[in-house]
C-alpha positions, 0 to 999 in steps of 0.5 A: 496535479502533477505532470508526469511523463509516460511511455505506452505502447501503440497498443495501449494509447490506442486503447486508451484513446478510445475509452477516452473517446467513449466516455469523452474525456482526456487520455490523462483521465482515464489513466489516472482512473486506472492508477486509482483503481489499481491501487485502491486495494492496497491503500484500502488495506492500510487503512483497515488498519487504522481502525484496529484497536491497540491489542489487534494492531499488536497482533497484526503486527506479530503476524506480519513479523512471523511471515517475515521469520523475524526473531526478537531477542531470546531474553527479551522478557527477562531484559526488558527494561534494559532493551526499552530503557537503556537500564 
């Protein structure tokens, strides 16, 4: 583990304290439970996409380029070897 170095508010630590107490383990426990469900979702989305296969990550990540408004070149298709390989 690594040690870390947190400011709560009286309001929190009073809180944490006592789920701590509830469930009689350390205030470092139950926040580290906390981080682990805040986070699970997003790190479970990234995982999903481990799992696509070639085409559907490609897609993926044409859908994720056109939210952002990201463009390509408009002669991409007539240049693309020279855009892939230099030539």
């Amino acid at each position: 583990m690594i040690r870390t170095q947190i400011y709560l508010t009286q309001q929190q630590h009073n809180r944490v304290k006592a789920l701590g107490l509830k469930r009689k383990t350390s205030i470092s426990s139950v926040i580290r439970e906390a981080i682990d469900e805040k986070t699970a979702k997003s790190f479970s989305a990234k995982r999903a996409n481990q799992n696509l296969n070639a085409g559907e990550w490609l897609l993926s990540q044409v859908a994720w380029a056109e939210k952002k408004e990201i463009k390509g070149p408009a002669d991409l298709s007539s240049k693309m070897d020279e855009y892939l390989y230099g030539q």
